[in-house]
N, C-alpha and C positions, 0 to 999 in steps of 0.2 A: 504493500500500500504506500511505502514509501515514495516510489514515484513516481506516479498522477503528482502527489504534492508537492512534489520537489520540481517537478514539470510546470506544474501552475504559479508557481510561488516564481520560479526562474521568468517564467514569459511574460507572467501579471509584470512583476518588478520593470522590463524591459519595457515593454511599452508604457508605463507610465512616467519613465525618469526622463525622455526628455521636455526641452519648456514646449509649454503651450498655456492653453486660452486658463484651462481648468486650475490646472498648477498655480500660475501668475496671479489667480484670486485667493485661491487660498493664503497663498505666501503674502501678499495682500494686505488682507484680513485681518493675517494674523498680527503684521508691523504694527497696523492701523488703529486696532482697538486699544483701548486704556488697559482692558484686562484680557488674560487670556482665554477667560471661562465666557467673555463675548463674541469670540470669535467662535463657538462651540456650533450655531446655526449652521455656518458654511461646511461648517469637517463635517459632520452628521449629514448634510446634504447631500453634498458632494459625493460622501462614500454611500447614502443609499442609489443615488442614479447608478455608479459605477455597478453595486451589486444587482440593481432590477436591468442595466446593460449585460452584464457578463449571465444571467441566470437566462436575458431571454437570447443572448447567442448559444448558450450550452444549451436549451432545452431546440431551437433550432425556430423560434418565434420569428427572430430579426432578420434572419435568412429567408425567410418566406414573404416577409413585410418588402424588405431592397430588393428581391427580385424583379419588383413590378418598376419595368422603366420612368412612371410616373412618381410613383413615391420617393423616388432615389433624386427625380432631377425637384421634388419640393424641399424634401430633406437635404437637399446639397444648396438650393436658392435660397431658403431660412437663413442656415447657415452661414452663408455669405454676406446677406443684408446682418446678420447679426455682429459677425466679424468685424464689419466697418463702424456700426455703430459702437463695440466693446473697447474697440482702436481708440475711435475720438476719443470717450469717454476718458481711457485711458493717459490719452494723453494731454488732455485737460488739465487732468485732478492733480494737484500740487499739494503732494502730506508732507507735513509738519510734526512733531510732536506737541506742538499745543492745541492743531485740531483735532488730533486724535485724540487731546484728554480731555480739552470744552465738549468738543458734540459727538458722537456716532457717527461718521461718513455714510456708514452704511447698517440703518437700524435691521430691525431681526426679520421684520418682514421681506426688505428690500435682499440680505442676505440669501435667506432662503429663494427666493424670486433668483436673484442673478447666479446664482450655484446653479438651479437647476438647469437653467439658461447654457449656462458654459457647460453644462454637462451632458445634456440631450438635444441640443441645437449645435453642438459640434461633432461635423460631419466627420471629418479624420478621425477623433475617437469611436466616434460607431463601425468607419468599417474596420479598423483595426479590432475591434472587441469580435464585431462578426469575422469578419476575413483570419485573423489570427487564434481566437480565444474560442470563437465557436466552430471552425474548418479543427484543430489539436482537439477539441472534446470529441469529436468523432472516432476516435481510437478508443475511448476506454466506451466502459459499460457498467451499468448498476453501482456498485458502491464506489468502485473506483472515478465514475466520473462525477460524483459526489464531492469527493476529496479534493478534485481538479478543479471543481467548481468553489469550492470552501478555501483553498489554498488562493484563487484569485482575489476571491473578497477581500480574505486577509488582507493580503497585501494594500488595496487601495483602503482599506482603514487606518492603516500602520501608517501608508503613508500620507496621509492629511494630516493627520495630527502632529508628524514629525514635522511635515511641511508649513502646516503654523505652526508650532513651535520654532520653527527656525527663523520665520517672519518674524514673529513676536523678540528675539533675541536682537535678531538685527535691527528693528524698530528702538529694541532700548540703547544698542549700542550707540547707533546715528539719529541722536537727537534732535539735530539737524529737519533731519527729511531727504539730506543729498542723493543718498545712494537711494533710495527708493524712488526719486525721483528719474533717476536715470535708468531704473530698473522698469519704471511705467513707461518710459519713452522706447525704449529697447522693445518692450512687450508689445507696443502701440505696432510698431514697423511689424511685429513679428503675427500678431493679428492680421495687418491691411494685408502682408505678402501670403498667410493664407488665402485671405477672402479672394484676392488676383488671380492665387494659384486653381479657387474653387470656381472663378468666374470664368475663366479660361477651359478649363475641364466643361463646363456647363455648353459654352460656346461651340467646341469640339464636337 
C-alpha cells in the first residue's frame, strides 16, 4: 500500500510547487492578515476545491465534464477573463504592514469568494488535476486508489498552510511591504502571461 501513497504524495507535491494564481493568494493572505488564525478562510478553501478537484479526476467526473468541446472552451474563457482581472487586481494592491493591521484587505467573505475563484476558474490546474492526477488513478483499484486519492489531498492541505505560514513570516519580517510588493507585481505579469497563453490556445 505503500505506493499508490508514495505515488500520490510525489505527483500531488509536483504539481502544486510551482507559482501560480492559487499559491500567490495564499502566500498573500497569509503576509497580509494581522493574524494568522485570519488567514485560516483561504487555506480551508483553497484545500477543499483542491480535494472536490483531485476526488472528481480520480472518480473520473472531470474527464467526462472536458471532454465536451464546449465546456473546455467556457472553462478555459472564465479562466482567462478571470486571469486578467486577478493581474490588475494584483497589481494595484500596494500592502503595507499598517494596512494589514488597520483593516482586513480581504474580509472572510471576500476570502473565501476569491480562493474558490483561483481555485476552480483556473484552467491549468484543472487539466493538470485531470490530465495528471486522474489519467495515474487509473492504474490502481479499490483501496489502493483510495490511498492515491488521500495521499493527494494531503499534500494540498500540508501545503496551504505551510504556504501561509511562510506568507505570514515574510509579512512580519518586511515591515515594509517591499518585497510583497514586488512579489504582487511579478505575480500580476505571471497571471496576464497565462491568460495570453489561454487566449491564444482559445484562438487556435
Amino acid at each position: 500500500m505503500a505506493e499508490p501513497f508514495f505515488h500520490g504524495f510525489i505527483l500531488a507535491l509536483g504539481l502544486i510547487l510551482p507559482l501560480g494564481v492559487q499559491n500567490v493568494f495564499v502566500f498573500n493572505q497569509g503576509a497580509l492578515q494581522a493574524r494568522f488564525v485570519y488567514s485560516l478562510p483561504v487555506i480551508i478553501t483553497a484545500s477543499l476545491c483542491d480535494t472536490l478537484l483531485i476526488l472528481a479526476a480520480v472518480l473520473g467526473v472531470s474527464l467526462v465534464m472536458l471532454d465536451s468541446y464546449w465546456i473546455k472552451m467556457i472553462v478555459m474563457g472564465a479562466g482567462c477573463l478571470f486571469l486578467l482581472y486577478m493581474g490588475w487586481t494584483t497589481w494595484n494592491s500596494k500592502p503595507s504592514h499598517e494596512r494589514a493591521v488597520s483593516a482586513n484587505p480581504f474580509s472572510f467573505k471576500k476570502q473565501v469568494l476569491f480562493a474558490a475563484s483561483v481555485s476552480l476558474l483556473n484552467p491549468h490546474a484543472i487539466m493538470d488535476t485531470v490530465g495528471v492526477i486522474g489519467t495515474s488513478s487509473l492504474r490502481y483499484q479499490g483501496e489502493e486508489k483510495v490511498i492515491f486519492a488521500l495521499a493527494c489531498i494531503l499534500v494540498s492541505w500540508m501545503w496551504f498552510f505551510g504556504l501561509s505560514l511562510a506568507g505570514r513570516i515574510s509579512g512580519k519580517l518586511d515591515q515594509s511591504g517591499r518585497i510583497l510588493l514586488i512579489v504582487n507585481k511579478l505575480s500580476a505579469l505571471v497571471m496576464w502571461g497565462a491568460a495570453v497563453y489561454l487566449l491564444i490556445t482559445l484562438i487556435e
